[in-house]
C-alpha positions in Angstrom: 79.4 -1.0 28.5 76.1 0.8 29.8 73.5 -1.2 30.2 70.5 -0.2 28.0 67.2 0.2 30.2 64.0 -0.4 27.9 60.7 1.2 28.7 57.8 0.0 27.6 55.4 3.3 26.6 52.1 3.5 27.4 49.7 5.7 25.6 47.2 8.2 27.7 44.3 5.5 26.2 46.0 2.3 28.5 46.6 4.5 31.5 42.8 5.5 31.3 41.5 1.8 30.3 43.6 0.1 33.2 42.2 2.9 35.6 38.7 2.1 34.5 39.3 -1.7 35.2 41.0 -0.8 38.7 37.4 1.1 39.1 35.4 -1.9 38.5 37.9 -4.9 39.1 36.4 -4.8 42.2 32.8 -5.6 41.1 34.4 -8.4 38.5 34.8 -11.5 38.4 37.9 -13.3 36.0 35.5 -13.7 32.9 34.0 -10.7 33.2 37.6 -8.7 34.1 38.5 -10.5 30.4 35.3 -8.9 28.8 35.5 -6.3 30.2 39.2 -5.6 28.2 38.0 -7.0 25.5 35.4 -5.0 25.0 37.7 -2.1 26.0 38.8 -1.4 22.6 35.5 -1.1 20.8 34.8 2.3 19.4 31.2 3.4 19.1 27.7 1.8 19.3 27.5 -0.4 16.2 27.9 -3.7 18.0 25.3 -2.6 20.5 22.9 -1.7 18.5 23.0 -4.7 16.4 23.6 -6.6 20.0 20.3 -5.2 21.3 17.8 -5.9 17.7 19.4 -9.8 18.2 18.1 -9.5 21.7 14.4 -7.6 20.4 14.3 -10.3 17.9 15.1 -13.0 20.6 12.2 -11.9 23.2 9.9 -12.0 20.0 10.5 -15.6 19.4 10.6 -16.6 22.5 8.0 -14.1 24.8 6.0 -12.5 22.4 3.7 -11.2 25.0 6.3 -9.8 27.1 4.8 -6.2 25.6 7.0 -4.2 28.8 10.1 -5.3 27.3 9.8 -5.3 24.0 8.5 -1.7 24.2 11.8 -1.1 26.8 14.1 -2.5 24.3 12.9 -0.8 21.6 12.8 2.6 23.1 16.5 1.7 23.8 17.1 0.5 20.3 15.7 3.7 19.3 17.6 5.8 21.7 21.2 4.4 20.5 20.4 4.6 16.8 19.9 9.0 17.7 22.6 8.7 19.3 24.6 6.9 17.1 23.4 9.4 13.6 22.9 12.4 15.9 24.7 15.2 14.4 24.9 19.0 14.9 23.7 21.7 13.0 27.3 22.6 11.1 27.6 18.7 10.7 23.6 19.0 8.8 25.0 21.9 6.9 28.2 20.5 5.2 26.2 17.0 4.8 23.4 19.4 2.5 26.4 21.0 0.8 28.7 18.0 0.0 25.4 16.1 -1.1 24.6 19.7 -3.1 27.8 19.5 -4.5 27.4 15.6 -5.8 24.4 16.0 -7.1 26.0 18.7 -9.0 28.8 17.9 -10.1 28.4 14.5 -10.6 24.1 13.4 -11.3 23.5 16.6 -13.6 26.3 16.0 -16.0 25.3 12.4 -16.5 22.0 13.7 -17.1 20.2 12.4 -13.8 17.1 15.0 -13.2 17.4 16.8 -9.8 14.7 19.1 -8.2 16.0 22.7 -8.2 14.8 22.5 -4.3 17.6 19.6 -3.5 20.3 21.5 -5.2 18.8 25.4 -3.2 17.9 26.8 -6.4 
């Protein structure tokens, strides 16, 4: 009989998450070492965003004179939302066609009224 050896498969994605914790286990403690893999496996800057207007609204209630930060968070707020719906010119350019496109082929035959300037005409 030959013994079967089973290997467990990493992706490219664990390697680099394991090497990033190796980087900053160093600098974390057990809670945060836990975070700091869950958090891991977030994609984007949704929860950010939305972490950071619970945090805006929270300095309101709590320090509504504290004009420094709720002008830093804000700008920071502001800054992650660009980021977040930043997109490059052939990204705008298929957006204004696929929108051209719906408005065409789907508001004008149920008789919604579109602006020749919306649809390029």
């Amino acid at each position: 009989m030959t013994k079967e050896i089973k290997r467990e498969r990493h992706s490219p994605r664990d390697s680099r998450k394991s090497n990033k914790l190796d980087f900053y286990s160093k600098v974390l403690d057990e809670a945060e070492k836990l975070d700091f893999e869950s958090a891991s496996g977030v994609n984007g800057i949704d929860d950010e965003i939305t972490l950071l207007r619970v945090k805006i609204k929270s300095v309101l209630e709590k320090d509504p004179e504290n004009i420094r930060l709720i002008m830093q968070a804000t700008n920071t707020l502001a800054g992650l939302v660009k980021t977040r719906y930043r997109i490059n010119k052939e990204q705008r350019q298929g957006l204004k066609e696929a929108i051209g496109n719906v408005l065409r082929d789907v508001a004008i035959p149920l008789g919604i009224s579109v602006g020749t300037k919306v649809l390029g005409k």
